[in-house]
TIMI-2910 file (N, C-alpha, C, CB; in pm, 1 decimal, decimal comma, always signed):
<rs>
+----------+----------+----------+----------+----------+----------+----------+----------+----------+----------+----------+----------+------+
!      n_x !      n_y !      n_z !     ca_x !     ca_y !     ca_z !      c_x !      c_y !      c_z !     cb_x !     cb_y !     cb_z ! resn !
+----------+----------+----------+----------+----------+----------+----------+----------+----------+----------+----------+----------+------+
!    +84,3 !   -118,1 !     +0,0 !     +0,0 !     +0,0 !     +0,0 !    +89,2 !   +125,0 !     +0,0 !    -96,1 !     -0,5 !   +122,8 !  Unk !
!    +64,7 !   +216,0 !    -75,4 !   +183,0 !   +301,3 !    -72,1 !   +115,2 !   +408,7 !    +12,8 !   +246,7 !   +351,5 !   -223,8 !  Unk !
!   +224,7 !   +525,4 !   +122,6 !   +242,3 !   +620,0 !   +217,9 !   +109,0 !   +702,0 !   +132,0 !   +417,2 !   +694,6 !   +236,5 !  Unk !
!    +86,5 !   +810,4 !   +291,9 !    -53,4 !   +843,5 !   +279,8 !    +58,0 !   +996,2 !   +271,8 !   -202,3 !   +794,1 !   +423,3 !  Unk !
!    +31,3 !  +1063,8 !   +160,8 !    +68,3 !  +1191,3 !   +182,7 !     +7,0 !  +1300,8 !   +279,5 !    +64,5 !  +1233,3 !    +73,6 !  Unk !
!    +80,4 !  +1432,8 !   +279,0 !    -12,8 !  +1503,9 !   +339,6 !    +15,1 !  +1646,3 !   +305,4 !    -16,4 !  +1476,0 !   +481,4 !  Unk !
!    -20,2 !  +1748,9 !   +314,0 !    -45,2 !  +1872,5 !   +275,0 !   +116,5 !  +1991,1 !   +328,4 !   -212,3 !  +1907,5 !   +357,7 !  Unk !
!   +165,0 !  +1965,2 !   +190,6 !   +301,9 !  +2034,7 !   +218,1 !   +386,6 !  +1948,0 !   +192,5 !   +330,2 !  +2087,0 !   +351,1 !  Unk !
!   +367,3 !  +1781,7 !   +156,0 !   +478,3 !  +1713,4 !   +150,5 !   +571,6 !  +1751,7 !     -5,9 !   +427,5 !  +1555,8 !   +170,1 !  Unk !
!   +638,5 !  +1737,4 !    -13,9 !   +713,4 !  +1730,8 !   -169,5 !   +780,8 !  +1620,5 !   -204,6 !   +818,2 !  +1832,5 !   -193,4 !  Unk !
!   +715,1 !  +1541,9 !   -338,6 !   +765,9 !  +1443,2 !   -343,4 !   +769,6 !  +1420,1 !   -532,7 !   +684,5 !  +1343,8 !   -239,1 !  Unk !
!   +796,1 !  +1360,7 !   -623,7 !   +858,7 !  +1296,0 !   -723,1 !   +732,7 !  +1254,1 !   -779,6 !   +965,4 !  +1188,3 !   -686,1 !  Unk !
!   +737,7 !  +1250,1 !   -952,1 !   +615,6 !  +1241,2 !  -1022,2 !   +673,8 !  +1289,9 !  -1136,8 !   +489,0 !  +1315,1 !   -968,5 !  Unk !
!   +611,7 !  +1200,8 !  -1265,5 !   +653,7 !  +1231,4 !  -1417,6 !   +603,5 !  +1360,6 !  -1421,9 !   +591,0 !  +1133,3 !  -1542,3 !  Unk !
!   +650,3 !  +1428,9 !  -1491,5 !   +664,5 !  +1593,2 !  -1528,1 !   +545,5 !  +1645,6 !  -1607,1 !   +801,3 !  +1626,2 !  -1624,4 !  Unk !
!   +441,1 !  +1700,3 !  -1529,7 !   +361,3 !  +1739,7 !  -1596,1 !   +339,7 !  +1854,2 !  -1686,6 !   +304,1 !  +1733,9 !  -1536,7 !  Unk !
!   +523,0 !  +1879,7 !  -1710,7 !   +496,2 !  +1936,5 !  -1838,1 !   +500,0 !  +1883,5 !  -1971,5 !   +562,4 !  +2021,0 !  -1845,3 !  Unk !
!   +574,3 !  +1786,4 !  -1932,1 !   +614,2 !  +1697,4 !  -1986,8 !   +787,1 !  +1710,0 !  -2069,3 !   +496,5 !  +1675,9 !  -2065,9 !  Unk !
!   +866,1 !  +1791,3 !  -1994,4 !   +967,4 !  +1842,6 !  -2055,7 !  +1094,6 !  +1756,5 !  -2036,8 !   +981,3 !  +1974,9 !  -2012,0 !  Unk !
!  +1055,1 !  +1643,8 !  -1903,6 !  +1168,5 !  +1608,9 !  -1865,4 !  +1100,5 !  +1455,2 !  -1785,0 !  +1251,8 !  +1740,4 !  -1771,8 !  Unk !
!  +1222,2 !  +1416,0 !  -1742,2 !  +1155,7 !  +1286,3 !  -1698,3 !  +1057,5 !  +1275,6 !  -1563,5 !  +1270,2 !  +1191,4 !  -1676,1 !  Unk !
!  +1070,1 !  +1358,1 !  -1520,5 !  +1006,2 !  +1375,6 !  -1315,5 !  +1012,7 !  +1509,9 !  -1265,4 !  +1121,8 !  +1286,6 !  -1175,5 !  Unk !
!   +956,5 !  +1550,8 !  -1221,7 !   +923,7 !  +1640,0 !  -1170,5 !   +893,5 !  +1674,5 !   -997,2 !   +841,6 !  +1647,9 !  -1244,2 !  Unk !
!   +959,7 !  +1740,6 !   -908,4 !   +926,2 !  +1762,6 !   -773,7 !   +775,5 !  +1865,9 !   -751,5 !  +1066,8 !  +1833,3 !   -708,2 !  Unk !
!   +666,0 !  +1813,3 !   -679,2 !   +555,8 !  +1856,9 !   -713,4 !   +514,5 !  +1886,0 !   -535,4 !   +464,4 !  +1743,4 !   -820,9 !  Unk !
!   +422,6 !  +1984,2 !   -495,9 !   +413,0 !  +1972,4 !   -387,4 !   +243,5 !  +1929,8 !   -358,3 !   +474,2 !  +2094,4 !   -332,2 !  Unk !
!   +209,1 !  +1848,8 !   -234,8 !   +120,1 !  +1795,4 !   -233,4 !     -0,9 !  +1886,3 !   -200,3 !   +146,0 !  +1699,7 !   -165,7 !  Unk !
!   -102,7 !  +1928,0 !   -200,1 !   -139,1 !  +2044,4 !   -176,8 !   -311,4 !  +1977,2 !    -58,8 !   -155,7 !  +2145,3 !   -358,5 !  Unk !
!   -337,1 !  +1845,6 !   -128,5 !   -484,8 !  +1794,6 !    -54,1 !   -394,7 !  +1719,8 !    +18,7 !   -628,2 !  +1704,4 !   -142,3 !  Unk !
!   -484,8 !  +1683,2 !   +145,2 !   -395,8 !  +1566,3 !   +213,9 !   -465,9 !  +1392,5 !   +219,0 !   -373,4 !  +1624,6 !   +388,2 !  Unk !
!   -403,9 !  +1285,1 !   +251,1 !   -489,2 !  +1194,4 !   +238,0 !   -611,7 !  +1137,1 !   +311,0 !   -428,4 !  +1128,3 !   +227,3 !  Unk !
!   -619,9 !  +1242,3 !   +370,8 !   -814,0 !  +1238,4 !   +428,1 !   -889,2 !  +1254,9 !   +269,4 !   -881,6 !  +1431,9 !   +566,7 !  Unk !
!   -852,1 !  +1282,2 !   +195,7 !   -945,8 !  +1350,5 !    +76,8 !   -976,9 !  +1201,8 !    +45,1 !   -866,5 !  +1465,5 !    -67,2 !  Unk !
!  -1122,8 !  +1185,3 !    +23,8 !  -1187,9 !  +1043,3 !    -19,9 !  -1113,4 !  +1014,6 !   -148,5 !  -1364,2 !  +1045,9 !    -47,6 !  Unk !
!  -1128,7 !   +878,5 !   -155,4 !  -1054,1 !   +808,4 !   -270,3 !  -1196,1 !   +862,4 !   -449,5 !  -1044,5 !   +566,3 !   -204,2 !  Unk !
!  -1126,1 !   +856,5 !   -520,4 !  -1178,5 !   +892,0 !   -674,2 !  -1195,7 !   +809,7 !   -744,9 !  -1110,7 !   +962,9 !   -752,0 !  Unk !
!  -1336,2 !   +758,7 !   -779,7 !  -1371,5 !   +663,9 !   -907,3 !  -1365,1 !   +538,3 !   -789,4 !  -1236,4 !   +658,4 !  -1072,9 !  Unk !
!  -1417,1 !   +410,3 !   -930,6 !  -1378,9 !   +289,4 !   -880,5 !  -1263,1 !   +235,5 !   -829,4 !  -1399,5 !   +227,5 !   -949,3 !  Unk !
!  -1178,8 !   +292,4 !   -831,5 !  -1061,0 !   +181,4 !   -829,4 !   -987,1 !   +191,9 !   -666,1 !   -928,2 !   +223,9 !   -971,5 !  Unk !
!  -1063,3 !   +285,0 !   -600,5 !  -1031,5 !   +288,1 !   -435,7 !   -907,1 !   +388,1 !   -451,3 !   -984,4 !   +113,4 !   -349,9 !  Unk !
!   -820,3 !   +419,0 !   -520,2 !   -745,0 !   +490,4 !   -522,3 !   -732,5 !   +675,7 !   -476,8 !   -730,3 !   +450,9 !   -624,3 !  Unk !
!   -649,4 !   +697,9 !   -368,7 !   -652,0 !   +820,7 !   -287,4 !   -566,4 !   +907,4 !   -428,4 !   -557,6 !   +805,1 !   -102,5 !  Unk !
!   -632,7 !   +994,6 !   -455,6 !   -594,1 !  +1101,4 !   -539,3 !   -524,3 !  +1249,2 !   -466,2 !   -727,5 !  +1132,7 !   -616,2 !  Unk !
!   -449,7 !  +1315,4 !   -496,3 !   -383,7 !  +1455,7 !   -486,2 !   -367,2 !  +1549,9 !   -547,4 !   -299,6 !  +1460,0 !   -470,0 !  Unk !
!   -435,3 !  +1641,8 !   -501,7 !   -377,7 !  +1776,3 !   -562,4 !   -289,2 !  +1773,7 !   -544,9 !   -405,7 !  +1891,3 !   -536,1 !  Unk !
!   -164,1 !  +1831,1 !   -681,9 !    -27,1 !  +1905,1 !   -647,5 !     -7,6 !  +2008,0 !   -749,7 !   +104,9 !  +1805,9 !   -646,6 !  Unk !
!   +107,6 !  +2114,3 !   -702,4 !   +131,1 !  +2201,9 !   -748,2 !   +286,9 !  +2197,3 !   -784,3 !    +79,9 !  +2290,8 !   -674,4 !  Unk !
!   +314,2 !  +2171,3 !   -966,8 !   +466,1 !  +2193,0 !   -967,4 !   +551,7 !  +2208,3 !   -922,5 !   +500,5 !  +2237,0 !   -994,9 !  Unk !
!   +689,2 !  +2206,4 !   -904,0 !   +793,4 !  +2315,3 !   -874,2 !   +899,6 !  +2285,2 !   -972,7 !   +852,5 !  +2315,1 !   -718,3 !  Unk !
!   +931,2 !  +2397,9 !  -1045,1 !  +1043,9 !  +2428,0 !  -1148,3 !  +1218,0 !  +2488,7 !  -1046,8 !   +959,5 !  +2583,5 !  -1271,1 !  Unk !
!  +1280,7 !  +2458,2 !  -1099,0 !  +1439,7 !  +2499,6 !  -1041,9 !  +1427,0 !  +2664,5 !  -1106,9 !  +1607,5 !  +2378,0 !  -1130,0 !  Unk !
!  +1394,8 !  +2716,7 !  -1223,3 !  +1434,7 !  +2812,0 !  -1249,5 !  +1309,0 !  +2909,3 !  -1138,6 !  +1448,9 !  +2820,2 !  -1416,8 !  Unk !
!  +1416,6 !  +2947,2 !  -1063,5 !  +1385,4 !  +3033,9 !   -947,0 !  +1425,7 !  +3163,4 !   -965,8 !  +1443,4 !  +2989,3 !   -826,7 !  Unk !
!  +1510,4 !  +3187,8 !  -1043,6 !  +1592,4 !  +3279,7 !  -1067,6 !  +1592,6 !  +3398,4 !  -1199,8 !  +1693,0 !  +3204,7 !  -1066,3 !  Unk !
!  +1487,2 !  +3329,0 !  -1293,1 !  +1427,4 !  +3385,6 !  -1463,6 !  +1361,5 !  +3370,2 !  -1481,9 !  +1450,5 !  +3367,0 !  -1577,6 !  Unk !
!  +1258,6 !  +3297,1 !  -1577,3 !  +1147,1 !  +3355,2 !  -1642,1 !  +1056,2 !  +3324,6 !  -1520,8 !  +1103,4 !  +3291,6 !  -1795,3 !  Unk !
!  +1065,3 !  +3176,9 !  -1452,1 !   +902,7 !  +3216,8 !  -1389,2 !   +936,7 !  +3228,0 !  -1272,3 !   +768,9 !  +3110,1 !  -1398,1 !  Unk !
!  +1029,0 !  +3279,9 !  -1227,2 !  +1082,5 !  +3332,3 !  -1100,9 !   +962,0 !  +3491,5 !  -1094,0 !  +1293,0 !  +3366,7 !  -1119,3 !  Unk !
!   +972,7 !  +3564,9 !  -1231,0 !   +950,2 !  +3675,5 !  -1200,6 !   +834,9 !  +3692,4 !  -1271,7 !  +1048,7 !  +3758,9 !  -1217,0 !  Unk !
!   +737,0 !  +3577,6 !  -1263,5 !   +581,0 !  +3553,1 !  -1289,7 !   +483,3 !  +3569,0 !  -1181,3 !   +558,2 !  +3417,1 !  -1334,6 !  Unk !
!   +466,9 !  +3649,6 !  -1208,0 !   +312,6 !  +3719,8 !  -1124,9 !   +254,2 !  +3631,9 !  -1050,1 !   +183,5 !  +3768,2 !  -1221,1 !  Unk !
!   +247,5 !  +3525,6 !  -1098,6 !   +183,9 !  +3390,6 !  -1021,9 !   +260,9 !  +3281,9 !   -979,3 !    +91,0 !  +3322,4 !  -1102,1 !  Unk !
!   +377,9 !  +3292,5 !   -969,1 !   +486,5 !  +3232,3 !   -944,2 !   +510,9 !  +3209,3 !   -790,4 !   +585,6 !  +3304,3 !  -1007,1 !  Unk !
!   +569,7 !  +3108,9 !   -683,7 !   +604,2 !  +3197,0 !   -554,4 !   +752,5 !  +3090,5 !   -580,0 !   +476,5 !  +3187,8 !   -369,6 !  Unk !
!   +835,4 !  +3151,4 !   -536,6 !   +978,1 !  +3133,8 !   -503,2 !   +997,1 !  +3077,4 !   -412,4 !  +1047,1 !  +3226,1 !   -488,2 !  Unk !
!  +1114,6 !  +2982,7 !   -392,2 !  +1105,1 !  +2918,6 !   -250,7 !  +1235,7 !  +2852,3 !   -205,8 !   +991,2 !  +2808,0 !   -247,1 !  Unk !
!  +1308,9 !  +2883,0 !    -95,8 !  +1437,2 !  +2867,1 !    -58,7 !  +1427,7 !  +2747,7 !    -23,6 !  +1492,6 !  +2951,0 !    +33,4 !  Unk !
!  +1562,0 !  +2631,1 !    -79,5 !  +1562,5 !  +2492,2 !    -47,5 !  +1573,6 !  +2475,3 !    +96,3 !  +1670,1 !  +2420,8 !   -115,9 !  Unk !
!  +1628,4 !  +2554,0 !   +166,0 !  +1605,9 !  +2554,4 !   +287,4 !  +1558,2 !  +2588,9 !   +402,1 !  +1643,2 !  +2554,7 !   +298,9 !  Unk !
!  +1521,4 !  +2751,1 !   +396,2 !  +1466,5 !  +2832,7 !   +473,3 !  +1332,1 !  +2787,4 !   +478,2 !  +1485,3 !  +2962,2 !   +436,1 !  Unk !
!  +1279,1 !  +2759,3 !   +317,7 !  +1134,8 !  +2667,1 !   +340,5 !  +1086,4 !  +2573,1 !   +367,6 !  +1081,1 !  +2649,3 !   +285,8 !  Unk !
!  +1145,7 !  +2463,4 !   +420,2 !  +1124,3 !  +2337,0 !   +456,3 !  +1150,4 !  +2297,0 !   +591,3 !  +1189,1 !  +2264,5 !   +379,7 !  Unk !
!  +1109,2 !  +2195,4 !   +595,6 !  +1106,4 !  +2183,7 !   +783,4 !  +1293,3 !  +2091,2 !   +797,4 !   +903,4 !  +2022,2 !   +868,3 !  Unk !
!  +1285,0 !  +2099,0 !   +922,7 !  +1427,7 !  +2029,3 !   +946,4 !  +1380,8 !  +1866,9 !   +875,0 !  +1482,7 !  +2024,7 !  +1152,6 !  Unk !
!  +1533,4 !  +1810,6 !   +844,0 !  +1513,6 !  +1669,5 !   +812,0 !  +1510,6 !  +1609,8 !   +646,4 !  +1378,8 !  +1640,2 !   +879,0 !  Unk !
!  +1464,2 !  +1752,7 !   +554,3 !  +1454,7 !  +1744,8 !   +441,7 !  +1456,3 !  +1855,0 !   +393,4 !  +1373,9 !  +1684,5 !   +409,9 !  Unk !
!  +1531,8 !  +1896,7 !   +246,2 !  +1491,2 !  +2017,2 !   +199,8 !  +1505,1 !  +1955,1 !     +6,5 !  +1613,3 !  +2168,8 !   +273,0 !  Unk !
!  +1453,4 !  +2108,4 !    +17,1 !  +1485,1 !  +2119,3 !   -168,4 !  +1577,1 !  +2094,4 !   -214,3 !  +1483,2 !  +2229,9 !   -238,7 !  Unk !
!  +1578,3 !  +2007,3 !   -335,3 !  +1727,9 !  +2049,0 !   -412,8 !  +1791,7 !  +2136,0 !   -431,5 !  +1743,7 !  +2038,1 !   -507,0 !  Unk !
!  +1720,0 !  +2218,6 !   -443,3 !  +1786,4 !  +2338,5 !   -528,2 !  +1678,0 !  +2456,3 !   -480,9 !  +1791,4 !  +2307,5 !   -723,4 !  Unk !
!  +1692,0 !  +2596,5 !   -469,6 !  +1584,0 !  +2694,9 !   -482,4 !  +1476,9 !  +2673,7 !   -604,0 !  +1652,0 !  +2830,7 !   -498,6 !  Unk !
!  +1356,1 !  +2676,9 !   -588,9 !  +1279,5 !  +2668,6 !   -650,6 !  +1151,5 !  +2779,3 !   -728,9 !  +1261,7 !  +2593,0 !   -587,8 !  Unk !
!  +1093,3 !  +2739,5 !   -743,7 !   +938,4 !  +2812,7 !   -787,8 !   +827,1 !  +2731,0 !   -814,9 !   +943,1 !  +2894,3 !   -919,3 !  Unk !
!   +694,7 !  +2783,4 !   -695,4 !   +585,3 !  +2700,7 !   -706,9 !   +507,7 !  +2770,9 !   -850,0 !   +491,4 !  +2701,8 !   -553,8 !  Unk !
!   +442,7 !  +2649,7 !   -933,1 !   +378,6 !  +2734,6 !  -1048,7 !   +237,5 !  +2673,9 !  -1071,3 !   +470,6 !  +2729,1 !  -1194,7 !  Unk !
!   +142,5 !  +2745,2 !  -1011,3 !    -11,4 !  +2692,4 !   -973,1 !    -92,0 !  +2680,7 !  -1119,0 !   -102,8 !  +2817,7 !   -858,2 !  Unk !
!    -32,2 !  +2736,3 !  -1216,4 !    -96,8 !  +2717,0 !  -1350,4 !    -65,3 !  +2571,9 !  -1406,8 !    -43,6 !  +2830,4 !  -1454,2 !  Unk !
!     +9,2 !  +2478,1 !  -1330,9 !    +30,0 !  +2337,8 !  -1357,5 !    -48,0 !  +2251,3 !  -1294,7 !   +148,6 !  +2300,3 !  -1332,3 !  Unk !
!    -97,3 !  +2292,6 !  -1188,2 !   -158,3 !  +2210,3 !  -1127,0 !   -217,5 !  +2100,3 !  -1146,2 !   -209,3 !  +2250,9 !  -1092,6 !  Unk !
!   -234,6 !  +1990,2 !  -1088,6 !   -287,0 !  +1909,7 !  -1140,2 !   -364,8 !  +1769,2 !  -1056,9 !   -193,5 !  +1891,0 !  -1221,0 !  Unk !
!   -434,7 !  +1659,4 !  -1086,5 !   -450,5 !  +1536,5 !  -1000,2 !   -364,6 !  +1454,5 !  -1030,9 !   -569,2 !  +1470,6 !  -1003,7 !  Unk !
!   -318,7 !  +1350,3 !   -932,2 !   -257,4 !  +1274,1 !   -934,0 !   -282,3 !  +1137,0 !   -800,8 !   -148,4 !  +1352,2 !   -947,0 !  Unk !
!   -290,1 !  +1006,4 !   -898,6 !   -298,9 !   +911,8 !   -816,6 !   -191,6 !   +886,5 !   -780,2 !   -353,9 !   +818,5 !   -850,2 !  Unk !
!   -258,3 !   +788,3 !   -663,4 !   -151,7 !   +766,1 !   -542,6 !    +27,0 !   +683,5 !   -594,7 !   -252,8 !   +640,0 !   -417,6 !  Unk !
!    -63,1 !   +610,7 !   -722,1 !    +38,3 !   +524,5 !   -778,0 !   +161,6 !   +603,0 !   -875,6 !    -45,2 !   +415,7 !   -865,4 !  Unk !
!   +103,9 !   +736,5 !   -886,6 !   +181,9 !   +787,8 !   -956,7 !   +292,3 !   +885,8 !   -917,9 !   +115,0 !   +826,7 !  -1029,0 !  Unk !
!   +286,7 !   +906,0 !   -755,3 !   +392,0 !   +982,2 !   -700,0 !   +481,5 !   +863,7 !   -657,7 !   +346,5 !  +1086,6 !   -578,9 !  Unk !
!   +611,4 !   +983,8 !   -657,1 !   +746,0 !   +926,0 !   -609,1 !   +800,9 !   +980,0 !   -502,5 !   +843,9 !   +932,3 !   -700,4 !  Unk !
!   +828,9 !   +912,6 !   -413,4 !   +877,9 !   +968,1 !   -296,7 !  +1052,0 !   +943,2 !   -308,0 !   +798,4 !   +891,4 !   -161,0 !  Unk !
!  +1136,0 !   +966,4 !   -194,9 !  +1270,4 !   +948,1 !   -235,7 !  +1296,4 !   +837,8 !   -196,2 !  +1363,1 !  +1034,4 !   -196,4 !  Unk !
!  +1323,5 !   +741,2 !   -304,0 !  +1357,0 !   +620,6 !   -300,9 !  +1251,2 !   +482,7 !   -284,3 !  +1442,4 !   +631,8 !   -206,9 !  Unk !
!  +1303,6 !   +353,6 !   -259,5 !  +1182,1 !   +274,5 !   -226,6 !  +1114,8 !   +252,6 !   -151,8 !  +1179,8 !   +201,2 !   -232,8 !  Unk !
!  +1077,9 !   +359,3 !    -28,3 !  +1013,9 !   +358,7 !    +62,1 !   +902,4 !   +478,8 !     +2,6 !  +1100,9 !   +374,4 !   +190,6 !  Unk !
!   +898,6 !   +577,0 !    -96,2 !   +771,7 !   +667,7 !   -140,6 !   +768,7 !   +768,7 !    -67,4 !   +636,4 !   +609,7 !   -132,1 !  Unk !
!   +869,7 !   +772,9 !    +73,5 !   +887,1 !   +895,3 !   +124,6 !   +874,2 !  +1032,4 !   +122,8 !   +946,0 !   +894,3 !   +131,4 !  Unk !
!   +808,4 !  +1161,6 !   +116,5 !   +875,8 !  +1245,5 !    +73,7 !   +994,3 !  +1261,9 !    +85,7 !   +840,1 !  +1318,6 !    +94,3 !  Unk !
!  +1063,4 !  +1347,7 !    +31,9 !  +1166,4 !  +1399,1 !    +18,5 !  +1214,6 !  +1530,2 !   +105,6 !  +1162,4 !  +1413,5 !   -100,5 !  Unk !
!  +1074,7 !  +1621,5 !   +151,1 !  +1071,3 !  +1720,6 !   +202,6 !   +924,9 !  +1771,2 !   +265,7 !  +1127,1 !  +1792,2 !   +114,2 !  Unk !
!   +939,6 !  +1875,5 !   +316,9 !   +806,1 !  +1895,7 !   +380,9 !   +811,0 !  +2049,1 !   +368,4 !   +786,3 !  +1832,0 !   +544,0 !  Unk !
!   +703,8 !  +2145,4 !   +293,3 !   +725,2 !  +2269,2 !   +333,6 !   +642,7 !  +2339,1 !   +493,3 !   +683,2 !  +2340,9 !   +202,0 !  Unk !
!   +715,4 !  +2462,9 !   +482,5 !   +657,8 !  +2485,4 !   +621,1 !   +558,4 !  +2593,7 !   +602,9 !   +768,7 !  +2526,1 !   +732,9 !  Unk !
!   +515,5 !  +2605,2 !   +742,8 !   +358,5 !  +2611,8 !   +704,5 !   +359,9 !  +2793,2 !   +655,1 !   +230,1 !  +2563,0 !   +875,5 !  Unk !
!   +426,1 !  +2840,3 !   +647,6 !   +466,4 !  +2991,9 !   +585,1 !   +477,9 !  +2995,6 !   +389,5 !   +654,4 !  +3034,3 !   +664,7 !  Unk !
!   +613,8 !  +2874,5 !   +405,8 !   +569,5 !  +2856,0 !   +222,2 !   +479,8 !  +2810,2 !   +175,1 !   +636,8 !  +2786,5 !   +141,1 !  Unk !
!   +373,3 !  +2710,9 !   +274,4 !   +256,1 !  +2672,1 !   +175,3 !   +129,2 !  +2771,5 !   +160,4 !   +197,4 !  +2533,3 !   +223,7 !  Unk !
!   +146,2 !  +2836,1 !   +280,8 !    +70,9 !  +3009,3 !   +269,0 !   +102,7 !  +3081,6 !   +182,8 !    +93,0 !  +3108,5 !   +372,8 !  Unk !
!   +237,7 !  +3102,1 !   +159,6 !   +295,9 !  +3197,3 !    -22,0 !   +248,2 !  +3135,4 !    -83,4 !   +454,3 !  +3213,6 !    -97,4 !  Unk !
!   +219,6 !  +3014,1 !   -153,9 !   +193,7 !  +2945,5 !   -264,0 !    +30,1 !  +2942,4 !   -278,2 !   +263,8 !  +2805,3 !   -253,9 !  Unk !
!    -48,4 !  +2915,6 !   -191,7 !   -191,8 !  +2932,8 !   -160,6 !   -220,1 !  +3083,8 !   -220,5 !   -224,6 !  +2916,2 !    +12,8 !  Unk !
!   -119,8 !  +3148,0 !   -160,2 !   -144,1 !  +3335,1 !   -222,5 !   -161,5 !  +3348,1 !   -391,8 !    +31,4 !  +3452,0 !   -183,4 !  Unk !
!    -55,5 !  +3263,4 !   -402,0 !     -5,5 !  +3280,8 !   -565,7 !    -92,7 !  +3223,1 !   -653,2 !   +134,1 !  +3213,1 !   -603,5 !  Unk !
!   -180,2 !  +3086,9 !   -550,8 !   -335,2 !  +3063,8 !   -639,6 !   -423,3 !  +3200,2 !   -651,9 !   -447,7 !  +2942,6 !   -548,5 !  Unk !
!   -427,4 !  +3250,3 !   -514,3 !   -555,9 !  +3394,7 !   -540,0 !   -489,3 !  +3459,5 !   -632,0 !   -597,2 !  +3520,7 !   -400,1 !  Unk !
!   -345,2 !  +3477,0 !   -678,6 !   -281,0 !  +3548,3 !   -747,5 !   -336,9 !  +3508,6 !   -901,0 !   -134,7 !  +3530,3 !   -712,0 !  Unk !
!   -323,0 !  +3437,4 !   -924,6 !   -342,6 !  +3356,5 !  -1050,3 !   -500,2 !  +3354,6 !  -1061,2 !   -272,3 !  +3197,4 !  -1041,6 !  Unk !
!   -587,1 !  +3339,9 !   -967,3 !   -706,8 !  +3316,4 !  -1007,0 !   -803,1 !  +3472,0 !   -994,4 !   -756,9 !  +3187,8 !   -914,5 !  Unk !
!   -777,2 !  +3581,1 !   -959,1 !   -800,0 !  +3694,3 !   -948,9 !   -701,9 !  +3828,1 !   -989,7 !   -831,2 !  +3685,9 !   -838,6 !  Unk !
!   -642,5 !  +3774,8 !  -1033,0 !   -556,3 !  +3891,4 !  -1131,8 !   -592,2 !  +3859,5 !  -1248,6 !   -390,2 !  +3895,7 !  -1133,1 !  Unk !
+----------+----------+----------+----------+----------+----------+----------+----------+----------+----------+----------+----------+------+
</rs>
């Protein structure tokens, strides 16, 4: 049975831009959210995150930026500085995230300040 995510985790998933092989995505529903369709399967909202933190959608209106470290809780952080980008958003079954390594782990956890910037950057995006 694979790990029950939860709201803020960041974890691994084919690239829904499709530009590259995987993508670090952050979890945005947590797994209280009832399972979707027949197949019993717990579904997630997540919201991208791109490395370029620093150019084009660093300095996108709807963009939020996010320090590999300052934003994450002790124990795990980002690869790299990032950018959340809510115009990707997307569902995703349970079977289709990656956590780090063969345990499905996240990888990281944001804290509860960056998942408030990023929540902003939805009103941003959906009312601008």
């Amino acid at each position: 049975m694979p790990p029950q995510y939860e709201r803020g985790d960041v974890v691994s998933t084919d690239d829904v831009f499709e530009t590259r092989d995987s993508r670090p995505v952050i979890v945005v529903t947590s797994a209280d959210r009832p399972p979707r369709g027949d197949d019993e399967r717990t579904w997630y909202t997540v919201v991208p995150l791109t490395n370029d933190s620093h150019e084009q959608y660093a300095d996108h209106r709807w963009s939020e930026c996010l320090d590999a470290a300052a934003d994450t809780e002790p124990g795990g952080e980002l690869l790299t500085d990032s950018a959340a980008v809510p115009w990707g958003t997307t569902m995703l079954s349970e079977v289709k995230i990656n956590g780090a390594g063969p345990t499905d782990e996240p990888y990281a956890h944001l804290t509860d300040d960056a998942l408030r910037r990023v929540a902003k950057a939805f009103v941003r995006m959906v009312l601008q």
